[in-house]
C-alpha positions in Angstrom: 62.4 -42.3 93.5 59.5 -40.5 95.0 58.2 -37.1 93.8 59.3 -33.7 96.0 56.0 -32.7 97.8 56.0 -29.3 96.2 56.9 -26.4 98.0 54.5 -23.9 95.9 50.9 -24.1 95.9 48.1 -21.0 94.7 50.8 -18.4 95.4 52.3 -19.8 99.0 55.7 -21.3 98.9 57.3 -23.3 102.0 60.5 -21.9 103.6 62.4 -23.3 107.0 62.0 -20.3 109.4 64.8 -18.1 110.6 65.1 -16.8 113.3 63.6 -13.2 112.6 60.0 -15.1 112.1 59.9 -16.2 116.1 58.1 -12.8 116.7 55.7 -13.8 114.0 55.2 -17.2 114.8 54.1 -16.5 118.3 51.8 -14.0 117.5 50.4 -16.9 115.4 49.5 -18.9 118.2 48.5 -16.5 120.8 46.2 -15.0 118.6 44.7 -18.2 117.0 40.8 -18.6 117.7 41.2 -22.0 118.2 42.6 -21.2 121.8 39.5 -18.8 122.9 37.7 -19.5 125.7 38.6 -22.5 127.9 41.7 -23.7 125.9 43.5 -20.0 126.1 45.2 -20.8 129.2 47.5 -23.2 127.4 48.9 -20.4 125.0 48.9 -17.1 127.2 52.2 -16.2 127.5 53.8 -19.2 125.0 56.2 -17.7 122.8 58.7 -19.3 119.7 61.8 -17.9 120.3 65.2 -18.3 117.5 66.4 -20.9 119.8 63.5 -23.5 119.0 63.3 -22.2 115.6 67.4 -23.2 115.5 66.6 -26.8 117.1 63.7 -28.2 115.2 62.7 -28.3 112.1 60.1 -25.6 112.1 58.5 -24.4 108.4 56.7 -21.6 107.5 53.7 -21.3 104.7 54.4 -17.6 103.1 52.0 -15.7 100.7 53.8 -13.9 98.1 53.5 -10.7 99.8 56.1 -12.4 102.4 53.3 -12.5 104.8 53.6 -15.6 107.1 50.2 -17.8 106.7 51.2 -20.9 109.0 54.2 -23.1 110.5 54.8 -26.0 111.7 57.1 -28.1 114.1 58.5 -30.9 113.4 60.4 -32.8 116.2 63.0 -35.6 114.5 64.6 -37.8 117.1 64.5 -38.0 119.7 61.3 -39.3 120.0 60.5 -41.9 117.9 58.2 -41.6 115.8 59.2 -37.8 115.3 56.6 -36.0 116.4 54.3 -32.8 115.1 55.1 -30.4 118.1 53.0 -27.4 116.5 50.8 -26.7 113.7 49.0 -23.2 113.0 47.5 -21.8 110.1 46.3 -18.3 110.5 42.5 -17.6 111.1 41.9 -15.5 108.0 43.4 -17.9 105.5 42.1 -21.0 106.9 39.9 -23.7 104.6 42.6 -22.6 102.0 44.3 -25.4 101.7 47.3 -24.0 103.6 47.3 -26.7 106.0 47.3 -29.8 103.5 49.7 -27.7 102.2 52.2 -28.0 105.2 51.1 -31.5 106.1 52.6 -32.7 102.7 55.6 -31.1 103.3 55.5 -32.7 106.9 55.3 -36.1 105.5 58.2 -35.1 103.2 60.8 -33.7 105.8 59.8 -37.0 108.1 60.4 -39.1 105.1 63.6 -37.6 104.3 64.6 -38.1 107.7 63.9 -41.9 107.7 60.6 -41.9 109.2 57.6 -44.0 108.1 55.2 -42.0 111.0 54.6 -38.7 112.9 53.2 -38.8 116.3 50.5 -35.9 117.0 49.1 -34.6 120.0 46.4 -33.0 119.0 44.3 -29.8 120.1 41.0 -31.5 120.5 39.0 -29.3 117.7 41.9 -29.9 115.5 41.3 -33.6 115.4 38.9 -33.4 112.7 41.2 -31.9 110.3 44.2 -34.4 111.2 42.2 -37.4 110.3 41.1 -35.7 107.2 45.0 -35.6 106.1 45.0 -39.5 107.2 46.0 -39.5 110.8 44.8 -42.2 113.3 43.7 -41.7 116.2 45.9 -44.1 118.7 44.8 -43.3 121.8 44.3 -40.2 124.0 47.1 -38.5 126.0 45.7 -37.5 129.5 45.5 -33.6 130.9 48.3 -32.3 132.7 47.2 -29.3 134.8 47.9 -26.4 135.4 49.5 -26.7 131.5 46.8 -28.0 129.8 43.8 -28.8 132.2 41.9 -30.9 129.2 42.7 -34.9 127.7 43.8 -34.5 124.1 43.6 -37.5 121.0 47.1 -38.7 120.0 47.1 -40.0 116.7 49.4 -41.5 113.6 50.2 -39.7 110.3 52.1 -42.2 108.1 54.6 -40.7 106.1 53.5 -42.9 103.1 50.3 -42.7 103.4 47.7 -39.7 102.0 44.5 -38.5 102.9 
């Protein structure tokens, strides 16, 4: 049997979000640096709301002061693979390990669901630290304006697999 990913690391624990954190969650996106500039088109006006929250299973990183450090998205099936629908760490904790942190749990929640990979779509700075976590690139999923008006890498995270 394989180990539990932990769910505590350097004082941040790993929680499925409730409902009550879609407030908190959106304010993570729309405020994250990595949409300044060209890419902030894609996330003005975005918003989490309970009813995604309630149909995906979406995790939040949480600092011991209850403070919400970073989610993610997981979409089971369909698709197939599952796919990472969104991943944010917040700017001032970032390089913290927080996001290792949630891809391990990722891996774990797609394992326990019966998957061997996770499809991401990736924000085109972020593909840097996906392949750092062991994700391949596959290939490159083409813009769709007026959503998102640039091409983005798609790549593999195996389950089994580490970085």
């Amino acid at each position: 049997m394989r180990p539990r990913v932990t769910d505590r690391h350097d004082g941040v624990h790993i929680r499925r979000a409730v409902a009550r954190d879609a407030k908190r969650l959106t304010r993570l996106v729309t405020g994250s640096r990595a949409y300044e500039g060209p890419y902030a088109p894609m996330v003005a006006g975005y918003r989490i709301g309970p009813d995604y929250i309630e149909a995906h299973a979406v995790h939040v990183a949480v600092g011991d002061d209850g403070r919400v450090l970073g989610f993610y998205a997981l979409i089971l099936f369909p698709p197939e693979p599952p796919e990472l629908d969104l991943m944010f760490v917040a700017d001032d904790v970032q390089g913290r390990g927080i996001g290792r942190l949630l891809v391990g749990h990722l891996r774990e929640e797609a394992r326990r669901a019966g998957a061997d990979a996770v499809r991401v779509v990736a924000h085109p700075p972020a593909e840097g630290f996906y392949r750092s976590v062991g994700a391949e690139r596959t290939g490159t999923v083409a813009a769709r304006p007026p959503a998102v008006m640039w091409d983005r890498p798609e790549l593999t995270l195996r389950v089994d697999a580490g970085p």
